[in-house]
C-alpha atoms as one frame of an Amber mdcrd trajectory, in Angstrom:
protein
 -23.827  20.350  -4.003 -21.922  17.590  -5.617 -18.496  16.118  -4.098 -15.826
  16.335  -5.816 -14.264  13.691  -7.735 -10.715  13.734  -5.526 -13.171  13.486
  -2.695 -15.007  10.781  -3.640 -11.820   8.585  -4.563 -10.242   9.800  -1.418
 -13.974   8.251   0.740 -13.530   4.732  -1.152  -9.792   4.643  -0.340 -10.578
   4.833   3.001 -13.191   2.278   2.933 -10.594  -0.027   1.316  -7.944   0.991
   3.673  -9.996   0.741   6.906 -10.877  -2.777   5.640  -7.628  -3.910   4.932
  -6.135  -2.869   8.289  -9.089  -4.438  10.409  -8.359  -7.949   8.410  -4.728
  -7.209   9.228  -5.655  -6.961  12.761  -8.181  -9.350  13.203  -5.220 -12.085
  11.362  -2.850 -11.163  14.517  -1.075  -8.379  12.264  -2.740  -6.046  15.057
   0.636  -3.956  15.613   0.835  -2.772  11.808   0.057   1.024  11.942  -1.405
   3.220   9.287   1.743   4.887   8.591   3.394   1.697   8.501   1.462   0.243
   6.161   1.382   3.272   3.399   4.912   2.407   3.663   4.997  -1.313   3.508
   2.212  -1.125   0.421   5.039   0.902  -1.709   7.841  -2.033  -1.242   8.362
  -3.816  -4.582   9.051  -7.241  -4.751  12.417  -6.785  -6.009  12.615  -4.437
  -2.781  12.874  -0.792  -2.562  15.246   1.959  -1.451  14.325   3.739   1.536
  14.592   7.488  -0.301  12.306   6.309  -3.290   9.848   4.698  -0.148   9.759
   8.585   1.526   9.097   9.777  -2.035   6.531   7.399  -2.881   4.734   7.832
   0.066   5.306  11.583   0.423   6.853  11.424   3.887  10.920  12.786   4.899
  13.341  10.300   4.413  13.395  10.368   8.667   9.627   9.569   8.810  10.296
   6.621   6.231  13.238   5.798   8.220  11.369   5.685  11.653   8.536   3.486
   9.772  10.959   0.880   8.348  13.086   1.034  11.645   9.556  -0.311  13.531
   8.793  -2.609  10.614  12.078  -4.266  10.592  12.210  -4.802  15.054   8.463
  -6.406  14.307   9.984  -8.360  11.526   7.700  -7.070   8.584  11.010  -5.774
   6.082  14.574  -6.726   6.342  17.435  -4.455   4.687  19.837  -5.905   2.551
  22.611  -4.907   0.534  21.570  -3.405  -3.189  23.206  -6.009  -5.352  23.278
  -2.491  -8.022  24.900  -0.266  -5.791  27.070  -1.899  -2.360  26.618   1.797
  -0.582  22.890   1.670  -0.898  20.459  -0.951   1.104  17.318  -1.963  -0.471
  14.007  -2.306   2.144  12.552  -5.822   1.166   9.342  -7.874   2.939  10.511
 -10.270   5.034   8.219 -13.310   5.745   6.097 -11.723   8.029   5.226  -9.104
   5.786   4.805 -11.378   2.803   2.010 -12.901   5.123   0.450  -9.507   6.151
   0.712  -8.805   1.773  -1.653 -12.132   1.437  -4.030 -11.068   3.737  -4.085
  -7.343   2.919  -4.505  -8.836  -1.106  -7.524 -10.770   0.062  -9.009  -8.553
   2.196  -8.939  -6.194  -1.253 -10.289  -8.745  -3.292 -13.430  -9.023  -0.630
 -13.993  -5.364  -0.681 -13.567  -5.528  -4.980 -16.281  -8.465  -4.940 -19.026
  -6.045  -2.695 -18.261  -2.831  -4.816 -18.882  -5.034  -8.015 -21.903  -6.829
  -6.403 -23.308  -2.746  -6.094 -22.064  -1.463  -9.314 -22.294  -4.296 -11.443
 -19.623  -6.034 -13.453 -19.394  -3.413 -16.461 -19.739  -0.386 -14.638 -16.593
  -1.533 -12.061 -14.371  -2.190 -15.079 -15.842   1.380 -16.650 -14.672   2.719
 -13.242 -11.466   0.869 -13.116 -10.473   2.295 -16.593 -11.068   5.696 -16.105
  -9.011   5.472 -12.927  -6.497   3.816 -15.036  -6.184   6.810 -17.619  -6.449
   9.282 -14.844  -3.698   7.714 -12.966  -2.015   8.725 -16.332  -1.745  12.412
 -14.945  -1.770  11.700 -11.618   0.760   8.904 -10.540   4.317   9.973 -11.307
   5.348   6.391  -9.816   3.373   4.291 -12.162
């Protein structure tokens, strides 16, 4: 029987996932958790409020709360002040977590380089595109 496609995507997100959080660790970023990270990954550059974080990463705004809370006492985010809006605070890396973001980016670019060694050059950027479309119907935060 043939997987299917959701479970496939979900097996190579893993991969990439587990990869990223061992480089993480093994580049002294060893107390970043899972959950802290799903969160961390959805934090723009411009920064982020802490609802749209829970919605983005389908958690309660407590969970995401909790999450940033640890982030913030290791110093991975800082909350400041949304220059839009003086009652709301806005969840931005701080620059511990811009250093965990470069390694987590190359760490991703490693894994991309194997998976295009194995599938070739034309048949990653096939597979990048379709994702792309699909993500189309599936990403409401795109």
């Amino acid at each position: 029987m043939r997987m299917n496609i959701g479970l496939l995507c979900f097996i190579t997100h893993r991969a990439m996932e587990t990869r990223v959080m061992a480089a993480l660790a093994a580049a002294g970023f060893d107390d970043l958790t899972l959950a802290q990270g799903r969160v961390a990954a959805r934090i723009s550059p411009g920064g982020t409020r802490l609802t749209a974080l829970a919605e983005q990463a389908q958690v309660t705004k407590q969970t995401a709360g909790f999450l940033v809370d640890q982030l913030e006492r290791a110093g991975y985010v800082r909350r400041e002040p949304d220059p839009a809006d003086a009652r709301a605070r806005l969840v931005r890396m701080a620059p511990r977590g811009e250093a965990a973001v470069a390694v987590a980016r190359a760490a991703e670019a490693e894994v991309e380089k194997e998976w295009t060694g194995h599938l070739g050059p034309g048949e990653i950027e096939r597979l990048r595109a379709a994702l792309e479309s699909l993500r189309e119907l599936t990403d409401p935060y795109r």
